[in-house]
ChimeraX commands (.cxc) that place a marker at each C-alpha (Angstrom):
marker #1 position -56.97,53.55,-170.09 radius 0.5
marker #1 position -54.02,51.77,-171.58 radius 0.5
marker #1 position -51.41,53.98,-173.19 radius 0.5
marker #1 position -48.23,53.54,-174.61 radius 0.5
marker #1 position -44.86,54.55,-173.86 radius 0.5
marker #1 position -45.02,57.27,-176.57 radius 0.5
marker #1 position -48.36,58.65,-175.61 radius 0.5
marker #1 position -46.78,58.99,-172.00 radius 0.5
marker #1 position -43.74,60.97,-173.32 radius 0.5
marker #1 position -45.68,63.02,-175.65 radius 0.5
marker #1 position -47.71,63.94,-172.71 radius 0.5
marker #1 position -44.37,64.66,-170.98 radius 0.5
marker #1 position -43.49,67.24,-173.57 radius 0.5
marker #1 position -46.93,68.73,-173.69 radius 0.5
marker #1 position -46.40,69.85,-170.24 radius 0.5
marker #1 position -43.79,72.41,-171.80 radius 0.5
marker #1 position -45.20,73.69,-174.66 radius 0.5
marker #1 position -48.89,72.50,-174.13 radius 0.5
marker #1 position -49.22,70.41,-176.62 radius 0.5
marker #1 position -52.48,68.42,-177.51 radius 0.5
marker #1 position -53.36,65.63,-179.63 radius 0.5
marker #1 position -50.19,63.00,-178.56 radius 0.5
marker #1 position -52.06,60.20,-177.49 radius 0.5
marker #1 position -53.60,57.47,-179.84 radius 0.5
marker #1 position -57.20,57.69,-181.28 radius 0.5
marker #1 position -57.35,54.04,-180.21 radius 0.5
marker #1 position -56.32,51.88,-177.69 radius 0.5
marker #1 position -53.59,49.53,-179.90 radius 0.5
marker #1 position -53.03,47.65,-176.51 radius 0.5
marker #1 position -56.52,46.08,-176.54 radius 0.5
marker #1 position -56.15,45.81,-180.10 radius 0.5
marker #1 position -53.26,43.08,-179.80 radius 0.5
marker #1 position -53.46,39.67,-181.43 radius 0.5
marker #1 position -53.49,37.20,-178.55 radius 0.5
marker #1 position -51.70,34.37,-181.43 radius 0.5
marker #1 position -48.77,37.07,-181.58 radius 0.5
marker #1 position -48.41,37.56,-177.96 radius 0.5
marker #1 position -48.19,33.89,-177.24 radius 0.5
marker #1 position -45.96,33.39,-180.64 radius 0.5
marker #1 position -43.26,35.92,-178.81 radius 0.5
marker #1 position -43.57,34.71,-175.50 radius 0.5
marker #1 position -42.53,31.37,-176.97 radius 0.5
marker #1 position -39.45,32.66,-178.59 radius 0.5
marker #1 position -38.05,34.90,-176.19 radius 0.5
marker #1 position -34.57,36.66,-177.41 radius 0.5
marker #1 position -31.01,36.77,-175.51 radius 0.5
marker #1 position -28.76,39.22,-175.27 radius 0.5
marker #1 position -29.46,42.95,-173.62 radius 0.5
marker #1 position -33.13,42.19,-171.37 radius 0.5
marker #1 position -32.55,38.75,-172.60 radius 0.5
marker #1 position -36.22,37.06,-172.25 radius 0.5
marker #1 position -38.09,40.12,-172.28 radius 0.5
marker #1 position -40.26,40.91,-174.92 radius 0.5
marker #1 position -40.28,44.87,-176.44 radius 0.5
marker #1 position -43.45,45.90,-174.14 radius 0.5
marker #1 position -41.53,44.55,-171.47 radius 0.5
marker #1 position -38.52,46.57,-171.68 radius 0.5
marker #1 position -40.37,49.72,-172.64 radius 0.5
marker #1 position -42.46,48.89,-169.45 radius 0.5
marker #1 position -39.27,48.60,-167.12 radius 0.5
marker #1 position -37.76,51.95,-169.04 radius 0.5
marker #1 position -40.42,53.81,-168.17 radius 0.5
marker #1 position -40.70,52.39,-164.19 radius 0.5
marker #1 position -36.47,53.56,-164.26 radius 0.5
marker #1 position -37.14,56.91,-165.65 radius 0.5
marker #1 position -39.79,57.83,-163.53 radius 0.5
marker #1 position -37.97,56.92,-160.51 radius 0.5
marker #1 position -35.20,58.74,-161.62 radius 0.5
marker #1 position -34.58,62.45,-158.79 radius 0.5
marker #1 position -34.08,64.40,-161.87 radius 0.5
marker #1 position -33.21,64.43,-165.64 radius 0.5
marker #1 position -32.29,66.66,-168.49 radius 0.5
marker #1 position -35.05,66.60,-171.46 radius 0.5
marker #1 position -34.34,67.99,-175.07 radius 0.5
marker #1 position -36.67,67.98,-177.30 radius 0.5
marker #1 position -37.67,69.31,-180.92 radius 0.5
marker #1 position -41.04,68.35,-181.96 radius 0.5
marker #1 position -44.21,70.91,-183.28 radius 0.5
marker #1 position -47.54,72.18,-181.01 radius 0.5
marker #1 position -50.80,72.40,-181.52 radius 0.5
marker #1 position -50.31,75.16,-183.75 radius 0.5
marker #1 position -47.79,73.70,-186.22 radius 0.5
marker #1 position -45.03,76.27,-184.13 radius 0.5
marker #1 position -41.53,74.00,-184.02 radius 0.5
marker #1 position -40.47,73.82,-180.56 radius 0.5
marker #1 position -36.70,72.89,-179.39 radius 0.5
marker #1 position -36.29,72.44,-176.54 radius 0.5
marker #1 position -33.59,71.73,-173.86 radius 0.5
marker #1 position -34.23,71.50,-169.59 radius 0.5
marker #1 position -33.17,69.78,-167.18 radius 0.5
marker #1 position -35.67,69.27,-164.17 radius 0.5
marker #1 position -35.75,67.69,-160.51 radius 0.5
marker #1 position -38.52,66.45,-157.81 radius 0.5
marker #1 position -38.10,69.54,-155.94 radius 0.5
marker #1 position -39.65,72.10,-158.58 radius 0.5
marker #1 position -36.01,72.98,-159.58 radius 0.5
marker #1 position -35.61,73.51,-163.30 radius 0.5
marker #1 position -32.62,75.39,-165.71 radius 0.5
marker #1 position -32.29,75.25,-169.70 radius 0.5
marker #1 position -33.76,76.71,-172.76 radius 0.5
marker #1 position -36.89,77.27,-175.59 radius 0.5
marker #1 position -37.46,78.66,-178.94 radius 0.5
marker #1 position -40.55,78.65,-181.46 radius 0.5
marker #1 position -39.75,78.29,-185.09 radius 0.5
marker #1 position -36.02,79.17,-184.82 radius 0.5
marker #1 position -37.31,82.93,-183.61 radius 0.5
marker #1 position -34.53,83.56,-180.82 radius 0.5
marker #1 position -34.43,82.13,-177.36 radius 0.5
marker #1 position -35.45,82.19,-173.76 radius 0.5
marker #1 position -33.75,81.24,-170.88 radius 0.5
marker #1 position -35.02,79.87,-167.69 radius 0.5
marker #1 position -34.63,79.33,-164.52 radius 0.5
marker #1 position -36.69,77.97,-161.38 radius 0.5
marker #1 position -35.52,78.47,-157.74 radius 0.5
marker #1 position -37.43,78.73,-154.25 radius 0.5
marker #1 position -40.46,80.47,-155.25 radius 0.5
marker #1 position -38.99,82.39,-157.81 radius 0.5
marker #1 position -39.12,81.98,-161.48 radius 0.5
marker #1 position -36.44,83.86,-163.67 radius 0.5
marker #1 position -35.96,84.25,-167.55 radius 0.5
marker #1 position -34.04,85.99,-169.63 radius 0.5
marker #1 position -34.78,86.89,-173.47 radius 0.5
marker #1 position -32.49,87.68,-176.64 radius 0.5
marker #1 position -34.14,90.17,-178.84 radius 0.5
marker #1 position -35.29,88.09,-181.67 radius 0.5
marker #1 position -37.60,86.14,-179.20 radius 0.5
marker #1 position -39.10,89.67,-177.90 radius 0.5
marker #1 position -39.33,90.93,-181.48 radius 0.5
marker #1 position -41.05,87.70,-182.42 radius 0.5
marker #1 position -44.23,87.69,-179.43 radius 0.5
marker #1 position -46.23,90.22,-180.67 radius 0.5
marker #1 position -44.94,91.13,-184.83 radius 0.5
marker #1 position -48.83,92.96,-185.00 radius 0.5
marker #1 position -47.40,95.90,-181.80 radius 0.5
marker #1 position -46.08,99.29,-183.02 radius 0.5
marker #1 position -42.13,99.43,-183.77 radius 0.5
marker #1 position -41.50,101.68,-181.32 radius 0.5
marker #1 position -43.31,99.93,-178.33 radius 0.5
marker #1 position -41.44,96.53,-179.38 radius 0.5
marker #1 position -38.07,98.83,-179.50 radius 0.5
marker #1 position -39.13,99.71,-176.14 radius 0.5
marker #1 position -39.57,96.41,-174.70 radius 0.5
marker #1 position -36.18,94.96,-176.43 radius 0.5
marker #1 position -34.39,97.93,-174.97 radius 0.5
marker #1 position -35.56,96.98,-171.62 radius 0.5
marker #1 position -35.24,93.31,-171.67 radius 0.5
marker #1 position -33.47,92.16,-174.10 radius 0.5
marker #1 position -30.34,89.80,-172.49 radius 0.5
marker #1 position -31.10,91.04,-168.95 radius 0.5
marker #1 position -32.50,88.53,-166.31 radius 0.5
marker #1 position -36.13,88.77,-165.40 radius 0.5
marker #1 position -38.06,87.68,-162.46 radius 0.5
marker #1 position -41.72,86.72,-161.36 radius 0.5
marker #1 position -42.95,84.92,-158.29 radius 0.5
marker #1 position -43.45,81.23,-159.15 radius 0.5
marker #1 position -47.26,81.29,-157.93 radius 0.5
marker #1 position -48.62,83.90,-160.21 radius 0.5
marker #1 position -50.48,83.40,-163.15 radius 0.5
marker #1 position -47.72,84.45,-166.03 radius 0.5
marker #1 position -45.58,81.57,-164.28 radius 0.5
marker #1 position -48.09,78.64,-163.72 radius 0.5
marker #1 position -47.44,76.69,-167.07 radius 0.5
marker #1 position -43.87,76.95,-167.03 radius 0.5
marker #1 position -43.60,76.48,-163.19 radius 0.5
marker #1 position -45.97,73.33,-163.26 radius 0.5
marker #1 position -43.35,71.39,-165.85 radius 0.5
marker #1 position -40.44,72.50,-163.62 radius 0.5
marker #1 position -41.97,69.77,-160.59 radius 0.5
marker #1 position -40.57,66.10,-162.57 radius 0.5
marker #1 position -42.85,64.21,-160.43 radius 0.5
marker #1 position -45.84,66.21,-162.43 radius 0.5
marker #1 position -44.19,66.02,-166.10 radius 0.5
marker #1 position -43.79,62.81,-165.76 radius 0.5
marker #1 position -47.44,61.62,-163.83 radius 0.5
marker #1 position -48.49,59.96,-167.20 radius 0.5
marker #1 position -45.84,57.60,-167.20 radius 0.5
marker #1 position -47.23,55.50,-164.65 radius 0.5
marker #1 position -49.72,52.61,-165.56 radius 0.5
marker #1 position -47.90,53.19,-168.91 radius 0.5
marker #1 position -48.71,49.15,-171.12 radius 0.5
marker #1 position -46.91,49.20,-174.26 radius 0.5
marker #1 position -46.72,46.59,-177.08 radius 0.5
marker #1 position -43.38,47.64,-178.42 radius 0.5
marker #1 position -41.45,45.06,-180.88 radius 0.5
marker #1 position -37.95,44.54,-180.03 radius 0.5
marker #1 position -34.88,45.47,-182.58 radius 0.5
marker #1 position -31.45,45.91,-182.65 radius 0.5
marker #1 position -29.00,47.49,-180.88 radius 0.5
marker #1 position -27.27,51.02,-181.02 radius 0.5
marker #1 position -26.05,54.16,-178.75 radius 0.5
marker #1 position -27.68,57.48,-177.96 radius 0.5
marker #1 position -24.74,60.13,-177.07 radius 0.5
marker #1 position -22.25,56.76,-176.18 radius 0.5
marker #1 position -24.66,55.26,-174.36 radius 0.5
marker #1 position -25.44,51.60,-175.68 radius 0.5
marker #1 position -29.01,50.69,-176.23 radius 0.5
marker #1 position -31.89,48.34,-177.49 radius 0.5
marker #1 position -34.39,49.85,-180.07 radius 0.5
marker #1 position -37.83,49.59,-179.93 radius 0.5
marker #1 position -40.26,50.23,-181.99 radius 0.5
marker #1 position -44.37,51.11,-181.87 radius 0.5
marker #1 position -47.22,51.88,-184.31 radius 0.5
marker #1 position -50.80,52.61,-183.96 radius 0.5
marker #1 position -52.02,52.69,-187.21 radius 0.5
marker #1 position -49.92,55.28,-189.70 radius 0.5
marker #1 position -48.32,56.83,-186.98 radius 0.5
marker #1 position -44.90,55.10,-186.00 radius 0.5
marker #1 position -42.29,55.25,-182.96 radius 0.5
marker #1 position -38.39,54.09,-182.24 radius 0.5
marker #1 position -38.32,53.94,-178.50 radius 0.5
marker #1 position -33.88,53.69,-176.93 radius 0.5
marker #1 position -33.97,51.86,-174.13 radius 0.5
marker #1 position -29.97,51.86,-171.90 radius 0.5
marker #1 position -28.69,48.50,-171.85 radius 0.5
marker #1 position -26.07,49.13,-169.33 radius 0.5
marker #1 position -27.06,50.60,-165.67 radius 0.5
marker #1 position -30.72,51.67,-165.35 radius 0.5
marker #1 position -32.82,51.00,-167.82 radius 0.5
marker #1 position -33.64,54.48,-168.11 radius 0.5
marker #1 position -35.50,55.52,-171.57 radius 0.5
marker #1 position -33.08,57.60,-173.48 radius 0.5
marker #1 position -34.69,58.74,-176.61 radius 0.5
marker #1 position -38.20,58.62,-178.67 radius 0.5
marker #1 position -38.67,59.41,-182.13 radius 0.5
marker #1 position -41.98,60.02,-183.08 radius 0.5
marker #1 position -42.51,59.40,-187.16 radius 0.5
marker #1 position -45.88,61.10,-187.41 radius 0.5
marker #1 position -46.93,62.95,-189.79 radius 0.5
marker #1 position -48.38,65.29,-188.24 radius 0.5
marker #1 position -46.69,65.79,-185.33 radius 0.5
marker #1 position -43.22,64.32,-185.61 radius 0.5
marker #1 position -40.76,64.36,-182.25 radius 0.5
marker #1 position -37.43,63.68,-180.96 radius 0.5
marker #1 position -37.13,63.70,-177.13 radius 0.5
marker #1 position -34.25,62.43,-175.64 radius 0.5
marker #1 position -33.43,62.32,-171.34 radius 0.5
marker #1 position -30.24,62.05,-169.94 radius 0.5
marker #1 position -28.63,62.98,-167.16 radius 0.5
marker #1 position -30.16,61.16,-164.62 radius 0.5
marker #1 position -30.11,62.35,-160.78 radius 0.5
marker #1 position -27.51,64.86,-161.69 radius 0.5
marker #1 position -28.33,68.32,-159.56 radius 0.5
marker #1 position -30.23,70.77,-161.34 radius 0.5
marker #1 position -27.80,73.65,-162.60 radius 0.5
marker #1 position -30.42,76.40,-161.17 radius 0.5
marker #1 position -29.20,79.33,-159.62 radius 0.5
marker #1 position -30.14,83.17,-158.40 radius 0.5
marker #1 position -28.71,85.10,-161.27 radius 0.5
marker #1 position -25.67,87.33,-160.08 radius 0.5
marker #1 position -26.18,91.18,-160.71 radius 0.5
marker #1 position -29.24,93.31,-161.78 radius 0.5
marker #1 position -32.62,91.49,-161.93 radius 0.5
marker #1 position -35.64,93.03,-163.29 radius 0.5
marker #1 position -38.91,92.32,-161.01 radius 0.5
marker #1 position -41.57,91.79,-163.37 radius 0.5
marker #1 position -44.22,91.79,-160.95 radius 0.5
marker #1 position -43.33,95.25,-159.52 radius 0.5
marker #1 position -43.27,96.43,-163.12 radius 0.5
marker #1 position -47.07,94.58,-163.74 radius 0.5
marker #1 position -46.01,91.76,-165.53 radius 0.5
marker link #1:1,2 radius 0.2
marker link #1:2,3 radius 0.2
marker link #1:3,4 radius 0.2
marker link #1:4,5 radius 0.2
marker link #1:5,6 radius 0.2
marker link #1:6,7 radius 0.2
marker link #1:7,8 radius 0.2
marker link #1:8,9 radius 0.2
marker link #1:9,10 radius 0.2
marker link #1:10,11 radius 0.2
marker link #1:11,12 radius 0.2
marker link #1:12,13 radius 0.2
marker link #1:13,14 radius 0.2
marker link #1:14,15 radius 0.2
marker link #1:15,16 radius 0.2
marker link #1:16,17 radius 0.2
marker link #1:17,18 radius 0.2
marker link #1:18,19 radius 0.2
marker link #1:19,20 radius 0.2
marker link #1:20,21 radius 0.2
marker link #1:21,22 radius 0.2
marker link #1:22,23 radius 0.2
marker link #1:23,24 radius 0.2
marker link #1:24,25 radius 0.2
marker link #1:25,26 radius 0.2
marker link #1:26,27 radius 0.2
marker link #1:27,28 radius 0.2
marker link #1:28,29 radius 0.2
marker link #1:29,30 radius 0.2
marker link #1:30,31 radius 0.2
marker link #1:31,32 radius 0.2
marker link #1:32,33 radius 0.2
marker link #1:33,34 radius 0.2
marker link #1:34,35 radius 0.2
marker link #1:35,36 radius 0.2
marker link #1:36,37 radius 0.2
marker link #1:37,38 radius 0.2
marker link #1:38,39 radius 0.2
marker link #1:39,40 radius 0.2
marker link #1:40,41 radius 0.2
marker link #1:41,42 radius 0.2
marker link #1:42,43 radius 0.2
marker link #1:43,44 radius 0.2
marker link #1:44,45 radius 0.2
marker link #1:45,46 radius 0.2
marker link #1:46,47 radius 0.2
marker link #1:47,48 radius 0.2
marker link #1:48,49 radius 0.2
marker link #1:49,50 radius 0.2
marker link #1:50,51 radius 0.2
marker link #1:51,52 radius 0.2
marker link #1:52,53 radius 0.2
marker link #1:53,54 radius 0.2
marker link #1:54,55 radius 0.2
marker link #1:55,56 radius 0.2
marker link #1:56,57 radius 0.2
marker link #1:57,58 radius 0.2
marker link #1:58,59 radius 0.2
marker link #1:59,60 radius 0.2
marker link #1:60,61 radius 0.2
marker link #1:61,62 radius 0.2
marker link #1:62,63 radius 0.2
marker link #1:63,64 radius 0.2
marker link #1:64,65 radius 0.2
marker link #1:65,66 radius 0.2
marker link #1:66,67 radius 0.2
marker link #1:67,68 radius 0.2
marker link #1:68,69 radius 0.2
marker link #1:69,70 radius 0.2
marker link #1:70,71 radius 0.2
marker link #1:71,72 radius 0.2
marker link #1:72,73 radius 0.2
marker link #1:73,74 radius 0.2
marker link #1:74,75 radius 0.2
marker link #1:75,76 radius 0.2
marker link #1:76,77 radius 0.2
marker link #1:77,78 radius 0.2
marker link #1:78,79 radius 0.2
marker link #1:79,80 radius 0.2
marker link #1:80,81 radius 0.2
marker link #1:81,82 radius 0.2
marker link #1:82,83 radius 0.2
marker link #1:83,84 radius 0.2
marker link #1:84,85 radius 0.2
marker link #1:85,86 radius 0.2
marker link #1:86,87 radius 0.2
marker link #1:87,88 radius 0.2
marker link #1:88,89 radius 0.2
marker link #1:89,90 radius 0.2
marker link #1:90,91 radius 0.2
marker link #1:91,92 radius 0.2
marker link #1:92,93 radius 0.2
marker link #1:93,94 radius 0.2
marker link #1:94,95 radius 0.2
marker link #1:95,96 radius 0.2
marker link #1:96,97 radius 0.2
marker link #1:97,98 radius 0.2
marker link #1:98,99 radius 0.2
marker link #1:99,100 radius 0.2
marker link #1:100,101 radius 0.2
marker link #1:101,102 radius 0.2
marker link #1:102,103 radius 0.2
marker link #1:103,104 radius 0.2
marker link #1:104,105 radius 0.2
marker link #1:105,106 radius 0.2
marker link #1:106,107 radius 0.2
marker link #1:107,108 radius 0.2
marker link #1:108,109 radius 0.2
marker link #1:109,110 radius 0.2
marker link #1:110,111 radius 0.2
marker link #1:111,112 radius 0.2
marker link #1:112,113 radius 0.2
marker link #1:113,114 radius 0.2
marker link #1:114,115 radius 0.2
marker link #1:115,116 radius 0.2
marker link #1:116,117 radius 0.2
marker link #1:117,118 radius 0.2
marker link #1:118,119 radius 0.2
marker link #1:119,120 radius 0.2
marker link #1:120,121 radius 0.2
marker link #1:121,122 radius 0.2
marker link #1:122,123 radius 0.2
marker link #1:123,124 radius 0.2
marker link #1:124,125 radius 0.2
marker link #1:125,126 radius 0.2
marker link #1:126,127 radius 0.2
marker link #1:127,128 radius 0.2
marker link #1:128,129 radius 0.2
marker link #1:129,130 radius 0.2
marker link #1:130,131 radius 0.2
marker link #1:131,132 radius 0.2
marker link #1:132,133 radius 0.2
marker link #1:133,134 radius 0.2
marker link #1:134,135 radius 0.2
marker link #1:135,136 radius 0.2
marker link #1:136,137 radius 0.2
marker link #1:137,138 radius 0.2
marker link #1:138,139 radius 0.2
marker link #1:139,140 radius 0.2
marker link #1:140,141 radius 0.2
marker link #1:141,142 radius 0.2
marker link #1:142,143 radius 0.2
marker link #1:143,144 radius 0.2
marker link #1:144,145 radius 0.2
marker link #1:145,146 radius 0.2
marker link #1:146,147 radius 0.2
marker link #1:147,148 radius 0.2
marker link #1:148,149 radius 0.2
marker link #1:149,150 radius 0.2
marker link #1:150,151 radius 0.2
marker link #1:151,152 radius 0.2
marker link #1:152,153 radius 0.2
marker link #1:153,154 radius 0.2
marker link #1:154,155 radius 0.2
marker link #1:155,156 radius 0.2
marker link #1:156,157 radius 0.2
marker link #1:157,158 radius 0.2
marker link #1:158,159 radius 0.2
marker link #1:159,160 radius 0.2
marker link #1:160,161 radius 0.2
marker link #1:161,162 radius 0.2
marker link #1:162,163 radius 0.2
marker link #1:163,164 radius 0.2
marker link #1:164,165 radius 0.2
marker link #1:165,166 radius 0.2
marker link #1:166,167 radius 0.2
marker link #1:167,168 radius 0.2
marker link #1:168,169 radius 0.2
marker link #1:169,170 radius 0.2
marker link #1:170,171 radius 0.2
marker link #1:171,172 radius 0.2
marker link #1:172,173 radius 0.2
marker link #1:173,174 radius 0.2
marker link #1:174,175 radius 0.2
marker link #1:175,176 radius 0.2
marker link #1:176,177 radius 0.2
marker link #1:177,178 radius 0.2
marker link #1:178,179 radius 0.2
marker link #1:179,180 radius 0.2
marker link #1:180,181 radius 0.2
marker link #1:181,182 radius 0.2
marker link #1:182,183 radius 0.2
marker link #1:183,184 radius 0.2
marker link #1:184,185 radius 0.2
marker link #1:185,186 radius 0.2
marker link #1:186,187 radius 0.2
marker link #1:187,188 radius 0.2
marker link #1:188,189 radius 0.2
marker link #1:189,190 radius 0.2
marker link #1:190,191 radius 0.2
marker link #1:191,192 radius 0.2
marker link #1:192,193 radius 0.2
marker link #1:193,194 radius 0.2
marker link #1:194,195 radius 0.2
marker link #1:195,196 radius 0.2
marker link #1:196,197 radius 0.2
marker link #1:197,198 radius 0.2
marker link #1:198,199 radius 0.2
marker link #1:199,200 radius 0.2
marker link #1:200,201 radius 0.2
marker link #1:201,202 radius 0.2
marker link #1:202,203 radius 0.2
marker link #1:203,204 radius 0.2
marker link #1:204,205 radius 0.2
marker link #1:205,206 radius 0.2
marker link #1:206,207 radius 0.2
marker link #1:207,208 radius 0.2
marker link #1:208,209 radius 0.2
marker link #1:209,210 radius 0.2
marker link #1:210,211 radius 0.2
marker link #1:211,212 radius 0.2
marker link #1:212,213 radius 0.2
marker link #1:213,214 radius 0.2
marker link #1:214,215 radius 0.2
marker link #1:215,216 radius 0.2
marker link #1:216,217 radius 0.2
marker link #1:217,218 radius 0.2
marker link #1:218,219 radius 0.2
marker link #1:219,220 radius 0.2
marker link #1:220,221 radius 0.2
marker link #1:221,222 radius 0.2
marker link #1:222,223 radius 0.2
marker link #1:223,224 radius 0.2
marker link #1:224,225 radius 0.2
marker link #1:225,226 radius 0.2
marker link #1:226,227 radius 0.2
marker link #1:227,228 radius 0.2
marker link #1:228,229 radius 0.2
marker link #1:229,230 radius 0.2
marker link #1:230,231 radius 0.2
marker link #1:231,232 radius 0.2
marker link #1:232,233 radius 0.2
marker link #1:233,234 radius 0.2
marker link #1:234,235 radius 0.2
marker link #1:235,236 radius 0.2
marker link #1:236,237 radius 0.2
marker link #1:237,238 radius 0.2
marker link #1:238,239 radius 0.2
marker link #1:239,240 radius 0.2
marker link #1:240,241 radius 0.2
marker link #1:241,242 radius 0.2
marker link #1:242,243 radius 0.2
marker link #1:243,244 radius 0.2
marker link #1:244,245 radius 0.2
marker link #1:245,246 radius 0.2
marker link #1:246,247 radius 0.2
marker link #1:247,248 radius 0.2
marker link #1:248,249 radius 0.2
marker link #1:249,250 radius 0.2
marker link #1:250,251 radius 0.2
marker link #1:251,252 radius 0.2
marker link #1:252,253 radius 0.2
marker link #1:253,254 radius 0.2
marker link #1:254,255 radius 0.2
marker link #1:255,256 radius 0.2
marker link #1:256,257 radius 0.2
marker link #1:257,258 radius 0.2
marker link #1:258,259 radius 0.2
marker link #1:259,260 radius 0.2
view
């Protein structure tokens, strides 16, 4: 199966929040209009990537990022469930992972992923905000508890294994290979001071502006999904910069000694 470079990267992001529904209904690939491709091959355009065509670059964007050690990934975009998700992690090849998530602006967790270990740490609006149906004074209980404090679980046990599997790169990224995309070229801007070449993709009403870095790597530095139903910005940066992840200093609460 064909898929394009935003189908990969919303796959990507799925890995964190397990999302569904990001790739096409159709293959637009095998959809092309063989007249068009030859009509852009024959007036290829200079500057950045000069005579490559948009599917090109996104094509040699997505080979850069995937070879990249490790990368920082922000993202706001919406699950499955309509629930906004922000986003903000930064991730390596050696299942090392730092950064943070909220749902719907309710608070936020921290996390980190070290060794075997998995540790997170939780303001009280995010504890308030998991289960709103629980009595008062057993959510009092549990903010009381763990509320700002650092947490622990082993990475291998079940309350871990989906955040632990987006914390390997190699495996949030997987989808990227074999990625074919018929991106359009456009023209040129920065993401965060970093120049780049826009790109953009459609499948039918659902639209995409793909950054690609014209300087250095050709990493892929931002995607903006215009969908209507589930609109995205995801942005990477910091390529094969060490992972910021760390043993928390001072008291940590064992989860798994406590049951979960």
């Amino acid at each position: 199966m064909r898929r394009t470079a935003l189908a990969a990267l919303c796959l990507a992001a799925a890995a964190t929040v397990s999302l569904t529904g990001c790739l096409p209904g159709e293959d637009k690939a095998d959809k092309a209009d063989k007249a068009d491709t030859a009509a852009t091959a024959a007036a290829r355009p200079k500057g950045p990537f000069a005579g490559l065509t948009g599917g090109e670059i996104a094509d040699r964007s997505v080979d850069a990022t995937s070879n990249a050690s490790s990368l920082r990934m922000k993202g706001d975009l919406l699950d499955d469930d309509g629930s906004r998700i922000v986003l903000d992690m930064t991730l390596d090849k050696k299942g090392r992972c730092a950064g943070t998530m909220s749902a719907n602006g309710e608070g936020e967790a921290e996390l980190m992923m070290t060794g075997d270990t998995l540790y997170m740490k939780y303001d009280e609006k995010f504890l308030r905000a998991q289960d709103k149906d629980a009595p008062q004074e057993e959510t009092d209980g549990v903010v009381a508890m763990l509320a700002g404090k650092w947490t622990k679980m082993s990475a291998t046990g079940s309350d871990a294994k989906d955040i632990t599997g987006f914390c390997d790169l190699d495996t949030v990224l997987a989808d990227f290979e074999d990625v074919d995309s018929d991106a359009t070229r456009g023209k040129t801007a920065t993401v965060d001071g970093t120049p780049a070449i826009v790109l953009s993709e459609k499948d039918g009403k659902d639209a995409a502006t793909l950054y690609v870095a014209t300087e250095g790597k050709p990493y892929l530095l931002k995607v903006v999904s215009k969908s209507a139903k589930e609109p995205a910005t995801i942005s990477f940066s910091d390529f094969d910069t060490p992972v910021p992840a760390e043993t928390p200093k001072g008291k940590v609460i064992d989860l798994d000694a406590l049951g979960g």
